[in-house]
N, C-alpha and C positions, 0 to 999 in steps of 0.2 A: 504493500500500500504506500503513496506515496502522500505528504501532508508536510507542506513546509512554509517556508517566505523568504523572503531578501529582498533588502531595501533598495528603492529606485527612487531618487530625491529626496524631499521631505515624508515621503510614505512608505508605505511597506505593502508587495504584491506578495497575498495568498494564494497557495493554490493546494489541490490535493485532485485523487482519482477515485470514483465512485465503477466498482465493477457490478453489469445488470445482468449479466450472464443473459444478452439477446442479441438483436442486430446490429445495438447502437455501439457494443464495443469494438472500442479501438486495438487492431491487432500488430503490434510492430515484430515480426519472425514469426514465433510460434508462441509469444507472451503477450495476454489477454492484459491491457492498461484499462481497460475501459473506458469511460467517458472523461474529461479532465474539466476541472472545476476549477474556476478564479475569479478571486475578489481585492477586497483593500481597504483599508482603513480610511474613517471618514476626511482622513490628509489629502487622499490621492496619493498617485504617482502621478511626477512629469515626465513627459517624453516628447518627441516630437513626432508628427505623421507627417511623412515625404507627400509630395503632389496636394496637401490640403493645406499647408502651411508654408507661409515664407521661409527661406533658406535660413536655417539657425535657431529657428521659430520655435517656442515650447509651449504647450499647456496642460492644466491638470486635468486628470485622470481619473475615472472613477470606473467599476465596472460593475456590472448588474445585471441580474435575468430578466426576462419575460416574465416570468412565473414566481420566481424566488431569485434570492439573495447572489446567485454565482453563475458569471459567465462562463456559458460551457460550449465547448470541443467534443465533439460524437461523431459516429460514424453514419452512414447513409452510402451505400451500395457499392465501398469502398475507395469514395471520397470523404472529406473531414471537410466538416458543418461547423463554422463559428457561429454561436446564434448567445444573443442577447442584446443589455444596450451598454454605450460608452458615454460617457455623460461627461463633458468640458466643462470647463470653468479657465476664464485669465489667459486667453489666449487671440492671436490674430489666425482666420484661417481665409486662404485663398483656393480657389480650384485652378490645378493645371490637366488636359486631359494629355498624359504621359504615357505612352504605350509601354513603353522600353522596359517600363520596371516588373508590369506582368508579364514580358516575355524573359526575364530573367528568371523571375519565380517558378518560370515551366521548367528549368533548365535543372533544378539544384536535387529531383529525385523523388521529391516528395509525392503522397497521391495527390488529386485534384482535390480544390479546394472550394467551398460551394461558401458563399456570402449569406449570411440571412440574420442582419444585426440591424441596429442603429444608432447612428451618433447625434446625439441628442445636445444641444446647444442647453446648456444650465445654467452659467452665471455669467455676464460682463466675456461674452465673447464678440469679436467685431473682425466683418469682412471687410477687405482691404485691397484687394483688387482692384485695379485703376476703371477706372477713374471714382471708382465707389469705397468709401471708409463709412461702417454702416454695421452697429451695436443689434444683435440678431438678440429679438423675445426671448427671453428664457421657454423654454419647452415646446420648442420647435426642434423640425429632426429633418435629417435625411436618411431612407433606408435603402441599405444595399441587400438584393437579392440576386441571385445566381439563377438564371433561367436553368433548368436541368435539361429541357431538349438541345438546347443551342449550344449552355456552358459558357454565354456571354453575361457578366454580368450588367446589371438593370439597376440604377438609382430614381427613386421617388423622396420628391421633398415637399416639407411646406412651411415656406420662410418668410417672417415679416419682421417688420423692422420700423419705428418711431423715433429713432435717435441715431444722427449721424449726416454723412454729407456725400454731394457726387459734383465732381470739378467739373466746368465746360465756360469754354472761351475765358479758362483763365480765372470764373470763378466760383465759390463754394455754396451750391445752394444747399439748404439745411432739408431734410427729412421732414416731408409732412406725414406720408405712408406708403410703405413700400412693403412688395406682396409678390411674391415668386415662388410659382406651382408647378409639378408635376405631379399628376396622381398615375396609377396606372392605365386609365383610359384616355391619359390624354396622348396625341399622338407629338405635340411638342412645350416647351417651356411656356410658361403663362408668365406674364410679365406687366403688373402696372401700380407704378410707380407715380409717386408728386413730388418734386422738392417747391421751399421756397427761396424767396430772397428779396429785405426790405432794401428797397433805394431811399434816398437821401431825404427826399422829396415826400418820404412817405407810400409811395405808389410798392403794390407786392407782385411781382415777378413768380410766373408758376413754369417750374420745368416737370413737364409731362413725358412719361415712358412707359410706351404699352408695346405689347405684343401686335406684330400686324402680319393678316394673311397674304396680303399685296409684296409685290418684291419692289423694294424701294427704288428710286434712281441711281445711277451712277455719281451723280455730284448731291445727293441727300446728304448732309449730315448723318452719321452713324451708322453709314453701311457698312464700312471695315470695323470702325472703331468699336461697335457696340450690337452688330448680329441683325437679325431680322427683326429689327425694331423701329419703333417709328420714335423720334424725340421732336417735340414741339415747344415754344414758350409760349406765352400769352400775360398779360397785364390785367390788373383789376383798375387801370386808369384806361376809360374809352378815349384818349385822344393816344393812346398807343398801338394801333391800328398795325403797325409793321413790324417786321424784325428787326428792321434799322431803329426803328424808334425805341424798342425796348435794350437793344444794344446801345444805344445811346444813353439808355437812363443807368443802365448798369456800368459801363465805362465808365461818363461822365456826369451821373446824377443829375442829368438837365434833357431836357426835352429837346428831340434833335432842331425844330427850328430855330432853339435857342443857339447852337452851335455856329463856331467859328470857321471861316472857311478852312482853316488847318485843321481843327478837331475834325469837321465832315471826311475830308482828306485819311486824317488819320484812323478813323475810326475800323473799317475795314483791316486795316492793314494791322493795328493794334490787337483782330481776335485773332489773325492769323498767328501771329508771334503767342499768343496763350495758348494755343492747342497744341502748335511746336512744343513751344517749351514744356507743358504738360506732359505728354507723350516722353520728351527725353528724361525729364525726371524722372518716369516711372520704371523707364530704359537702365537709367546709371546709376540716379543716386538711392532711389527708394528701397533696393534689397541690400544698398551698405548702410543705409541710417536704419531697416527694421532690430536688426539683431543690438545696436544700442539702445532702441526704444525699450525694449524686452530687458535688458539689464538694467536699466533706470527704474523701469515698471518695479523689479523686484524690490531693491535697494532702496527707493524708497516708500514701499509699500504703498501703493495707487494701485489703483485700480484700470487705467488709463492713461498712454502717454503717446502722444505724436508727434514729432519734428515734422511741419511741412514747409519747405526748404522754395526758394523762387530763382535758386541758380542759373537753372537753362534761360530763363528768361531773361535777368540781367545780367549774362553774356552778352544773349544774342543784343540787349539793346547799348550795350558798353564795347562792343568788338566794332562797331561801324560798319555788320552787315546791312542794315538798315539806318537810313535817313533822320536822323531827330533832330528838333531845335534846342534839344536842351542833351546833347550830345556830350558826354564829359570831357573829353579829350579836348571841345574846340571853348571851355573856359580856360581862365590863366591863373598857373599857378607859378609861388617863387623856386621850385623844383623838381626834375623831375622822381624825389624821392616824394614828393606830395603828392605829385601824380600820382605814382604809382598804390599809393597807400589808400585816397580816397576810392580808386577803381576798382582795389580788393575789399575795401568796407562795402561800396554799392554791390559787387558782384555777392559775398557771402553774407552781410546780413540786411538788406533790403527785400520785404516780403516775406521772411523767416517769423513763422508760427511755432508757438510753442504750445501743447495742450494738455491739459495736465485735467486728471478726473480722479474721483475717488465715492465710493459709495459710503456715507455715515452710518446707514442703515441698509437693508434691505428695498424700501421704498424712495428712500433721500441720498439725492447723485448730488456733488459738488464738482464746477467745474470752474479750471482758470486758466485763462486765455489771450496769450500775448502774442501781438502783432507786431512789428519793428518794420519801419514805410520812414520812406522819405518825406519831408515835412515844409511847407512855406510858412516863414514868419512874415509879422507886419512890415518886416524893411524889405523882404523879396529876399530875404536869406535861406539857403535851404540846409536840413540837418535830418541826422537821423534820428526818430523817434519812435519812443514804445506807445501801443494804443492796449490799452486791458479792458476785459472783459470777465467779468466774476458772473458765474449762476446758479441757483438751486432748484434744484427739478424735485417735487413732489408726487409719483408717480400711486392716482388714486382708481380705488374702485371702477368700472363701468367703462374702462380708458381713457380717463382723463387723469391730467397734466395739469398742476399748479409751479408756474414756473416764475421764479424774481430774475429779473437779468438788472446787472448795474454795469455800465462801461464809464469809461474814464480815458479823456484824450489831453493828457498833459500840454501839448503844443498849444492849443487852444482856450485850456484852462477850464474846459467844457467837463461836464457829465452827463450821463440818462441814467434813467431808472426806470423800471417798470413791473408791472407783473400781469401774468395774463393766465386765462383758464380754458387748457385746449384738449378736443376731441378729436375724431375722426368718425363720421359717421357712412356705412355703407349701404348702396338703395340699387 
């Protein structure tokens, strides 16, 4: 009989062998193991899972049956049946679809191996897949099953989400409700999604994403970038009739006729450089700044941490690929060791977000949130400064949201404050 454990992080993995003298046992030569059972202390184990997780990426661990207490290992007509659930807590998880690693696992002897589990999102997990960073409901899952005719495996999920963000042209709209399905009768992903985002002015900016049966155009927006989907904005201000107009309120917080002939000029040319630079951040620097986040997270016990970084972008607007009137290079300075020094402040910390979250309670998320942007004073001097943003999220009954947000813009000498009380209702 076999009945033991050994520690894997902060926890400790149980396991032992139950023999049923039937089908289910597991035969390795001519000695009967039987079924194999495993659990863990309510610590978890950390570990990382390849293809679901950024590179270096960890989270805890718990494991659990359908039925009872232990994920078990069995036999089934001489494949081996993982079946229970894996329960997350404190981690980032991504999908890659990766062939390579299931044609290795054919390779190493073992019998076939049949899926029929789930991983169940528990506490403060968040998808991070570009262009989406987006805090997944606790008790949501994905289940993986092993078709037995085929021996292809088949996932079914059903994931929503109320907290978190998705970039486009450069910027961060917030999560109103976001909702992605597969059940088994659907023949593909179900997909619809709202972010928002307040301008200046007041006016609220809706980015919409839904699933569409139509095959989009070739120059649509998010035909490569984001699959068979459709992405649209709209305004709740009716003199925002266009995408030019609502591109203009979000750029420049002003209504396009308001704009200068250079702003107009610029404005096109300015989302372009956002979805470049977007796209390369997610390219270079985002799988070298995840594995620090994950060390900061632990170190200082948060719940939540993200460096989001605006490199590629002030490059590309500091290298003189592109055209600016306010171009660093063509001001004057008394050296070029000033030069040099102001071009690496604007390239690494102009646009650099810092986001820091942490749960008080179960129900009470605290978060704080600094921004570093270049800034005009009353003389036309420009400098760099921090913009903060502190919130508390009261996460109540029915789905609603009692939420304070207070921001603070030093340069200005300005603050807001406010508190709001939000749902989401479906019809």
């Amino acid at each position: 009989m076999l009945n033991g454990s050994f520690r894997m992080g902060d926890g400790k993995l149980y396991f032992k062998n139950v023999i049923n003298n039937d089908d289910t046992d597991i035969f390795i030569g001519d000695i009967n193991v039987g079924s194999l059972k495993f659990n863990n202390d309510d610590q978890g184990i950390t570990i990382h899972i390849p293809n679901y997780q950024p590179e270096r990426g960890l989270v805890d661990t718990r494991l659990t049956g359908y039925d009872d207490e232990y994920f078990t290992v069995y036999n089934e007509n001489g494949a081996w049946v993982l079946s229970g659930k894996i329960l997350l807590s404190n981690g980032d998880m991504i999908y890659e679809d990766d062939k390579e690693e299931s044609e290795e696992i054919e390779d190493i002897g073992l019998p076939p191996i049949y899926a029929d589990f789930d991983l169940v999102y528990d506490r403060n997990i968040w998808y991070v897949s570009n262009p989406f960073n987006l805090k997944i409901d606790s008790g949501n899952y994905i289940s993986f099953r092993s078709n037995r005719e085929t021996e292809e495996l088949e996932l079914y999920f059903d994931l929503h989400s109320r907290r978190g963000e998705m970039r486009l042209f450069g910027e961060s709209f917030s999560v109103e409700d976001v909702m992605v399905r597969k059940a088994r009768q659907d023949k593909k992903v179900l997909i619809n999604a709202t972010f928002t985002k307040r301008t200046p002015d007041g006016s609220t900016i809706y980015l919409q994403v839904q699933s569409t049966e139509d095959k989009l155009r070739a120059d649509d927006i998010g035909t490569k970038a984001y699959g068979d989907v459709a992405v649209s904005l709209r305004s709740d201000n009716p003199k925002d009739v266009t995408m030019l107009s609502i591109l203009s309120k979000l750029q420049y917080g002003k209504e396009i006729d308001d704009l200068s002939e250079d702003e107009r000029f610029d404005l096109g040319r300015e989302q372009a450089i956002n979805l470049a630079s977007d796209e390369l951040n997610n390219l270079i620097f985002n799988p070298l700044i995840s594995p620090v986040e994950g060390v900061v997270r632990k170190i200082l016990g948060l719940d939540y941490v993200r460096f989001k970084t605006g490199f590629m972008k002030n490059i590309i607007q500091t290298s003189g690929i592109v055209e600016s009137d306010g171009y660093i290079v063509d001001r004057e300075y008394d050296s070029d060791l000033e030069l040099i020094g102001e071009i690496s402040k604007d390239i690494l910390l102009e646009n650099l977000a810092i986001d820091l979250g942490k749960y008080i309670t179960p129900e009470w998320y605290l978060n704080y949130e600094a921004l570093i942007k270049r800034e005009m004073t009353s003389m036309n001097e420009t400098y760099i400064g921090v913009q903060h943003e502190l919130s508390l999220t009261w996460d109540l009954p029915y789905n609603f949201r009692f939420i304070y947000r207070y921001q603070f813009y030093p340069a200005q000498g300005k603050d807001n404050q406010g508190i709001s009380l939000e749902t989401v209702l479906y019809f």
